[in-house]
DRENDOLO-95222 format. One record per residue: x, y, z of N, C-alpha, C in turn; residue in one letter. Coordinates in steps of 0.2 Angstrom, whole numbers, plus 5000, padded with zeros to 4 digits. Layout:
XYZXYZXYZA;...
This chain:
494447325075494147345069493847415069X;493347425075493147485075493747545077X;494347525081494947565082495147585075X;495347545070495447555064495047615060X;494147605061493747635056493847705059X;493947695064494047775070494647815068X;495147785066495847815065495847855057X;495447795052495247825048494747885045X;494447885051493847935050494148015054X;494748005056495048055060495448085055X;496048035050496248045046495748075040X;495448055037494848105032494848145035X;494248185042494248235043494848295041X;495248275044496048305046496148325037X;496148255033496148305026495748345024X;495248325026494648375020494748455025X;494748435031495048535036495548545032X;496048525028496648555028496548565019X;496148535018496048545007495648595010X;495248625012494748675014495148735015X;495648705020495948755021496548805016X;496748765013497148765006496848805001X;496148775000495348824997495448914996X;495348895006494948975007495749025010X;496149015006496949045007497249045002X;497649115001497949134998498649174997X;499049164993499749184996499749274993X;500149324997500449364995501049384995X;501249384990502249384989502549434987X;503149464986503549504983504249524985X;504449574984505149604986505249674987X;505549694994505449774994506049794991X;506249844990506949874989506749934990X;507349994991507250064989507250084982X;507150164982507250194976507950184968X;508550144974509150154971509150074970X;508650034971508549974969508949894975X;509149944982509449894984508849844989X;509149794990508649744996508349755003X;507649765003507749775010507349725014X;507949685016507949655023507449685030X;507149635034507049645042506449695038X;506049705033505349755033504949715033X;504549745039503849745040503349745036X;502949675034502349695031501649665034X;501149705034500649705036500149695032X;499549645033499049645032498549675039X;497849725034497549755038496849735039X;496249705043495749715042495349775044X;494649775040494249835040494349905045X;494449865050494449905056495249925059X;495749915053496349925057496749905060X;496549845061496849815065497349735061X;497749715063498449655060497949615060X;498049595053497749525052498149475050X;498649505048499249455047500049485045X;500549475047501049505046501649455048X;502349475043503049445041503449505040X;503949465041504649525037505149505031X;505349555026505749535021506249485025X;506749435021507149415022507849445020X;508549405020509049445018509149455009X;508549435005508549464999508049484998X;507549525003506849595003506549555000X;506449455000505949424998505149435006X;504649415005504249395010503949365005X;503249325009502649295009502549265014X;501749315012501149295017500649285014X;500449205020499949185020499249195025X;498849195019498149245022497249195019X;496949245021496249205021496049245014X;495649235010495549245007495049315009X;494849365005494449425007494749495003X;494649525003494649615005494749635010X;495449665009495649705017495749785016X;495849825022496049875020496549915018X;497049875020497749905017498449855018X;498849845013499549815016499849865018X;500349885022500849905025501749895026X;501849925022502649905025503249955026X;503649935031503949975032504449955039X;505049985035505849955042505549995049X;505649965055505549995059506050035065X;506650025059507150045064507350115059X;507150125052507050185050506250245051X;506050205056505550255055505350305060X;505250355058505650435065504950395069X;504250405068503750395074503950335079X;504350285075504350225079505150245085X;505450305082505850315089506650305085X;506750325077507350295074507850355079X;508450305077508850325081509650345074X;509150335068509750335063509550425059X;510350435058510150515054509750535051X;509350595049508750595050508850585041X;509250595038509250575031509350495029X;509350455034509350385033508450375035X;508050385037507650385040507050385033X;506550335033506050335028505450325033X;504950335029504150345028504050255027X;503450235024502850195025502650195015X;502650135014502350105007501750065008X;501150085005500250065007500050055000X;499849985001499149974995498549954999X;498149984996497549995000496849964996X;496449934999495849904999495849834995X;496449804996496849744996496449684992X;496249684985495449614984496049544983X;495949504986496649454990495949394988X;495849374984495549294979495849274978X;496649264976496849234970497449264975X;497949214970498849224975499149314971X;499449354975499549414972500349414973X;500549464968501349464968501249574971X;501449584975501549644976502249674977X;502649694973503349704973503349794976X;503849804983503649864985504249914985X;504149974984504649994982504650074988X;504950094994504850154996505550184998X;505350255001505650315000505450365008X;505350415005505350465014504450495009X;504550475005503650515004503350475006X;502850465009502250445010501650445008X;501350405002500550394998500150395004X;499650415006499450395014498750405013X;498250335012497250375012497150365006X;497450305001497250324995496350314995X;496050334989495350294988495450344981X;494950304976494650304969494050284967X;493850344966492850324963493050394957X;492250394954492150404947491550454950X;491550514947491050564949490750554941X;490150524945489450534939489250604937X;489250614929489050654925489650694923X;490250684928490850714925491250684918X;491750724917492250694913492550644914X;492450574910492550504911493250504912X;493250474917494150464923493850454929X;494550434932494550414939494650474944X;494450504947494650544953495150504959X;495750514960495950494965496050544970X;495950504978496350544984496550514988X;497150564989497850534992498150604996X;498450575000498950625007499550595008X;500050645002500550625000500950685004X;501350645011501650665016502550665013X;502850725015503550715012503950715019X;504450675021504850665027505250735028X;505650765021506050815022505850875023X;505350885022504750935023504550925031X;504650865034504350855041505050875046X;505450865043506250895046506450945045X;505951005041506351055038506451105044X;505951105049505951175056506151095062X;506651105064506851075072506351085077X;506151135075505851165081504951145083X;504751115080504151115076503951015076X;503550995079503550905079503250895072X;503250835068503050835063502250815061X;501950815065501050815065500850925067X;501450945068501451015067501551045059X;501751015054502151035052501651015043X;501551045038501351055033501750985028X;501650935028501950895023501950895017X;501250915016500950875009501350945004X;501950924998502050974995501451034989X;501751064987501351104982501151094977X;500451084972500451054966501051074962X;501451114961501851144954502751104959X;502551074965503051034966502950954968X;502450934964502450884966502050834959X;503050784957502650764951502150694950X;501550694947501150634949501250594941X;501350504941501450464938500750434941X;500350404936499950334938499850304933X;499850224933499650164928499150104933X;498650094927498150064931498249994926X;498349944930498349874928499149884922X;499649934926500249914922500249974915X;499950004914499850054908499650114911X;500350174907500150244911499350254909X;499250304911498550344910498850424912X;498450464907498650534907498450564914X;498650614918498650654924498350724921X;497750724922497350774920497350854924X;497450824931497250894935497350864943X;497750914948498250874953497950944957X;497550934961497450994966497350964974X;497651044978497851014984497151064987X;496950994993496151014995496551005005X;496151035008496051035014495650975016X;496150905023495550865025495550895034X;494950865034494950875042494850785045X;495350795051495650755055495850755060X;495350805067495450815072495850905071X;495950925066496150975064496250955057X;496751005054496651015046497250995045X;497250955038497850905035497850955029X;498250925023498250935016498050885012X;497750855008497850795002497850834996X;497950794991497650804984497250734980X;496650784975496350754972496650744965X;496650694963497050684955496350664951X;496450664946496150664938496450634933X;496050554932496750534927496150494922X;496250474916496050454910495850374912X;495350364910495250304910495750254907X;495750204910496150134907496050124897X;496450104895496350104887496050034883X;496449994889496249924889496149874896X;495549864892494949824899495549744900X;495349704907495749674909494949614910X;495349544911494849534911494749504922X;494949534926495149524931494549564935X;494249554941493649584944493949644945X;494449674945494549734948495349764944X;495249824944495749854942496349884949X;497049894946497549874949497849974948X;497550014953497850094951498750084956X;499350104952499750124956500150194953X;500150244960500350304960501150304963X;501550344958502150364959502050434961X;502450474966502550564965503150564968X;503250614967504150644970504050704970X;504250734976504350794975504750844975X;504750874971505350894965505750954970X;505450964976505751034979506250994984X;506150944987506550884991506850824990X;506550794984506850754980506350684983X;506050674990505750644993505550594987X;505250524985504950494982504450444986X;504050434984503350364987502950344981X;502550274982502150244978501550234983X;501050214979500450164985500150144978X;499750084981499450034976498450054979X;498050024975497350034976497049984972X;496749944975496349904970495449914971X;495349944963494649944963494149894959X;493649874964493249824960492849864956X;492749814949492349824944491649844946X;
C-alpha cells in the first residue's frame, strides 16, 4: 500500500513539473528564405541572452521551416544565418554566393511568436528604438546597416577595414510597425565608436496610426542599397 501511495506521489510531482513547465515556455517558429523567395535549409537560428551569449538554438529543415523551444522572457537578440555562406565563419563559396546575418533584437517571447526571416548580404546590425522627449512625435531608430559587396569591393583591404554602412541618398529605408508602413522622415549617417569608429544611421519615422492591443509594438526595417543592390531586414520589439 505504502509502495503504491509512493509511486503515485512521484507520478503527480512528475506532472505538475511538466504542466509548469509547459506554463513557463514558449514556442518560436517560422521560415527563412532568401530575397528571390527560395527555402533555406541547414540555417542557423539563435536565441540570445542579455549577456550574448546561446540560450537556445536549431536549424531550418529541408522546407527553411524551424521551431524553437524557449523559457519564456526577454532576450537580446535572434540570429540567423547559414554557416557555410558566411565570409567571417571561413565560406569557401564565391564571394557572390556568400550572405550576411538576419537579427530581431530585444526579443519580448510571453506568448508563442511566429517570426518568418527573410536575408540577404546587407546586414541590420545594433538595432534599438526610443522616443526623444520634447521632439517631434516618432520613433528614432538606430541601426548599422553593413553591405557585403561594399566589404568585397578593395581585395586588398579585410573587411572590419573597410567602410560598409552605405550613403544616405544610397540607401533605401522601408519600415512598418506591427505590419503597417509608417512614413521615413529623415535617415542620417552618424559615427559609432567601437574600439575605433564604425558608421550607423539614425532613422525618424511617424508614429504607428493604429494602437495594437499587444504589450509591445513589433518595428520591422527593410533597406537596399541601391548602389549594390545588397538587401537586409532586422526586427525590434519595443515594450509599451
Amino acid at each position: 500500500m505504502k509502495l503504491k501511495i509512493l509511486i503515485l506521489q512521484v507520478l503527480f510531482i512528475a506532472l505538475f513539473l511538466q504542466t509548469s513547465a509547459q506554463e513557463d515556455s514558449i514556442t518560436i517558429s517560422g521560415v527563412v528564405t532568401d530575397y528571390d523567395g527560395n527555402l533555406m535549409d541547414s540555417c542557423l537560428i539563435e536565441l540570445f541572452n542579455a549577456n550574448f551569449r546561446t540560450a537556445y538554438e536549431t536549424y531550418t529543415d529541408k522546407k527553411g521551416e524551424y521551431k524553437l523551444l524557449a523559457e519564456k522572457g526577454t532576450y537580446l537578440a535572434l540570429g540567423a544565418l547559414k554557416m557555410s555562406e558566411y565570409p567571417i565563419a571561413g565560406s569557401t563559396l564565391p564571394k557572390d554566393e556568400q550572405r550576411l546575418e538576419f537579427w530581431a533584437w530585444n526579443v519580448i517571447a510571453q506568448k508563442d511568436l511566429k517570426i518568418d526571416i527573410k536575408y540577404h548580404r546587407l546586414e541590420v546590425y545594433g538595432v534599438n528604438v526610443f522616443r526623444i522627449q520634447g521632439a517631434t512625435p516618432g520613433y528614432t531608430i538606430y541601426c548599422r546597416p553593413m553591405s557585403l559587396s561594399r566589404g568585397f569591393s578593395n581585395p586588398e583591404l579585410k573587411l572590419d577595414e573597410i567602410d560598409l554602412c552605405p550613403e544616405p541618398n544610397e540607401l533605401k529605408v522601408n519600415v512598418k510597425i506591427n505590419g503597417s508602413p509608417v512614413n521615413v522622415n529623415m535617415k542620417q549617417k552618424v559615427e559609432e565608436f567601437a574600439n575605433g569608429i564604425l558608421f550607423g544611421f539614425l532613422i525618424h519615422v511617424d508614429l504607428p496610426k493604429e494602437k495594437t492591443e499587444k504589450p509591445y509594438d513589433i518595428f520591422h526595417i527593410e533597406m537596399v542599397d541601391l548602389k549594390t543592390g545588397d538587401k537586409g531586414e532586422a526586427m525590434y520589439f519595443m515594450a509599451k
